[in-house]
C-alpha positions, 0 to 999 in steps of 0.5 A: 251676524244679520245682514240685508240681502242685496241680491236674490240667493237660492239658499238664503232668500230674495232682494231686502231679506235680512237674514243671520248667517255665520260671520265669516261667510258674511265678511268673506263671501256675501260682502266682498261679492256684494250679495249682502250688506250688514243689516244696519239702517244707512244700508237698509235705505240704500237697499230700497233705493237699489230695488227702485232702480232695479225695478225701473231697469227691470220694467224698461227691460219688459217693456223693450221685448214685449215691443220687439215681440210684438214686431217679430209677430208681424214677420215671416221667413222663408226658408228654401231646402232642398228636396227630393222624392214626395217633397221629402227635404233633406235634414231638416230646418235648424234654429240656425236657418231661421236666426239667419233669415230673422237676420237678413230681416233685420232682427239680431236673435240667438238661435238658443232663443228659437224654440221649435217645437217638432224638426221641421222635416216637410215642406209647409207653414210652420209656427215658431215660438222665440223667447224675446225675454223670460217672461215675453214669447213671440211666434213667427211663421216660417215658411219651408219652400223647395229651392 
C-alpha cells in the first residue's frame, strides 16, 4: 500500500515521501496515529498545505529564539559562593544556579538547556552557552563572586 508520509519517520522517510509498506502497518499503525495518509491526490494537496503551516510555524519558532537569544546575549549573572582558603569555592556552580539567577532577571530557561562546558570550581568570569532552540545558542557571562 503506498501512503504520503506526514511526519518525518526514522525507518521510513521525511515530511511528503510516499512510500509502499505492508497494509496492516499502514491501516493499523501510520493512519490511526496520523503519521501517514493513503497516497492519493485529495490527501496529496493536503499534505502541501500541512507543510505550509508547518513551515510558517516552524520559522516563527526561530525567529522567536533567535530574539531571545539575542536578549539573553546582553545579560549577566552573579553568583555569590561561598569560599575557603586560595578562593577555593566550595562544590562548584550547577546549571541550577544560573536558571535561578536567569530567573530573578526575568528569563524562564531550563537548567537541562544550560551548557557548562567545564564545573565551574574558582572564582571568575565565565562564559555559558544555552541552547534557546536546536538550531539558536546564546552565550551569557557569569560572574562567580565570593559571598
Amino acid at each position: 500500500m503506498k501512503v504520503i508520509l506526514r511526519q518525518n519517520h526514522e525507518s521510513l522517510g521525511q515530511i511528503g515521501e510516499v512510500v509502499d509498506v505492508k497494509e496492516g502497518y499502514a491501516r493499523n499503525f501510520l493512519i490511526p496515529r496520523k503519521i501517514a495518509y493513503v497516497a492519493l491526490k485529495g490527501n496529496m494537496k493536503a499534505l502541501e498545505e500541512e507543510k505550509k503551516t508547518f513551515l510558517k510555524k516552524k520559522q516563527h519558532e526561530i525567529s522567536t529564539a533567535e530574539s531571545l537569544a539575542a536578549e539573553l546575549e546582553k545579560v549577566s549573572v552573579s553568583i555569590s559562593v561561598q569560599v575557603g582558603e586560595e578562593d577555593k569555592i566550595f562544590g562548584t556552580v550547577t546549571t541550577q544556579m544560573i536558571a535561578d539567577a536567569l530567573k530573578e532577571k526575568g528569563f524562564e530557561v531550563d537548567k537541562r538547556k544550560i551548557e557548562i562546558e567545564e564545573p565551574i570550581k574558582a572564582l571568575g568570569i565565565y562564559s555559558v552557552s544555552i541552547k534557546v532552540h536546536a538550531n539558536v545558542n546564546a552565550k551569557i557571562k557569569v560572574w562567580v563572586v565570593r559571598e
